[in-house]
C-alpha positions as CSV (number, residue, x, y, z in Angstrom):
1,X,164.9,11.4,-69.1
2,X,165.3,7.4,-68.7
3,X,163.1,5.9,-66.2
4,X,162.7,2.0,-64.8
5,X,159.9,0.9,-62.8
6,X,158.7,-2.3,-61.3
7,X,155.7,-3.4,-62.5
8,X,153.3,-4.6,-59.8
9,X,151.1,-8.2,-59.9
10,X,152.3,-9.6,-63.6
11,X,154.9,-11.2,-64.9
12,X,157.4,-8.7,-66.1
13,X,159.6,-7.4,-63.6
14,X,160.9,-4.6,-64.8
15,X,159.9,-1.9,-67.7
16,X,162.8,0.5,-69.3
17,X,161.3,3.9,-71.2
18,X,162.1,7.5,-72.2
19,X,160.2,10.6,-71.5
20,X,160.9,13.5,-73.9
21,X,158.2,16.2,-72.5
22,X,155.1,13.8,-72.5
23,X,156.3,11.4,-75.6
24,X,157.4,8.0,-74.3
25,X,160.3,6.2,-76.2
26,X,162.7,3.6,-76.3
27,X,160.5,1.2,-74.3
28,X,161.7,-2.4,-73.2
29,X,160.5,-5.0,-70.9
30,X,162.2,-7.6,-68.7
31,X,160.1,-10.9,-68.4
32,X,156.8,-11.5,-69.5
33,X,155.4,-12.2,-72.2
34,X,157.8,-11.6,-74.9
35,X,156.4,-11.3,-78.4
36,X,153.4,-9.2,-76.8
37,X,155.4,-6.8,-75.4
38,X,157.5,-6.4,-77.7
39,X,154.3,-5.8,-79.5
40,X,153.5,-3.5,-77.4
41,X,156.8,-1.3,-77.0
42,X,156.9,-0.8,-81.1
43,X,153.3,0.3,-81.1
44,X,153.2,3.2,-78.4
45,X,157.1,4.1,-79.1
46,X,156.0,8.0,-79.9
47,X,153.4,7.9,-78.0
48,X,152.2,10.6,-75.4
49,X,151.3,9.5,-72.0
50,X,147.9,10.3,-72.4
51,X,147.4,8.2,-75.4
52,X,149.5,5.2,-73.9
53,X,147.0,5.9,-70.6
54,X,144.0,5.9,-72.9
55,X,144.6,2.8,-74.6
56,X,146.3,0.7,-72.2
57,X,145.1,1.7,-68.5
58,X,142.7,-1.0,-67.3
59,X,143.7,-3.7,-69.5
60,X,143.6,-6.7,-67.5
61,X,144.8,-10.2,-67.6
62,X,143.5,-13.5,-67.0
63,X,141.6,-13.4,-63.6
64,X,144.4,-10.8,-62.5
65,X,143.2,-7.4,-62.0
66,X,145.6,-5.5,-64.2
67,X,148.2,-6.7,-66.6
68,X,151.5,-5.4,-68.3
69,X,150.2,-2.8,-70.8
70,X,148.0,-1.7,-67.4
71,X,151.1,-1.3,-65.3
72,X,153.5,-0.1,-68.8
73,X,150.1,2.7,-68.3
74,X,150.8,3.6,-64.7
75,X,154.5,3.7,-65.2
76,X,154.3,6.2,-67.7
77,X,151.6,8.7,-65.8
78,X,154.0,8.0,-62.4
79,X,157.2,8.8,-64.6
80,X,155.7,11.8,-65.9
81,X,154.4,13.7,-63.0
82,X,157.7,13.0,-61.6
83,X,159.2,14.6,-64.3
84,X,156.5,17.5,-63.8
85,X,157.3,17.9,-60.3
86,X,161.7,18.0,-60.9
């Protein structure tokens, strides 16, 4: 299932992924910093949610409270349990 959400307080504006069960794929962000998340989409392509959660959730940036791994985190957990919940 193909998902797009908005990250919230960073610089990328939008974030593009896959869910198959709990394994995120295909994952591409709009804006931001670009090598990093590119970075950052090749490493947790495969992942599950809970290992993307565990690695990534809290991550912040600068002086802001959360950053674009943090809200690539979220995304995935809100994606999923709407998934669950279908």
């Amino acid at each position: 299932m193909h998902f797009q959400k908005y990250p919230k307080g960073v610089c990328s504006k939008q974030i593009d992924f896959d869910l198959e069960g709990n394994i995120v794929k295909n994952i591409h962000f709009t804006g931001g910093c670009n090598g990093n998340l590119k970075a950052i989409s090749i490493l947790t392509d495969g992942m599950t949610v809970e290992e993307i959660e565990r690695k990534l959730k809290g991550n912040t940036c600068g002086r802001r409270p959360t950053s674009c791994a943090d809200q690539f985190a979220i995304a995935v957990r809100e994606a999923y349990d709407e998934a669950s919940n279908q």
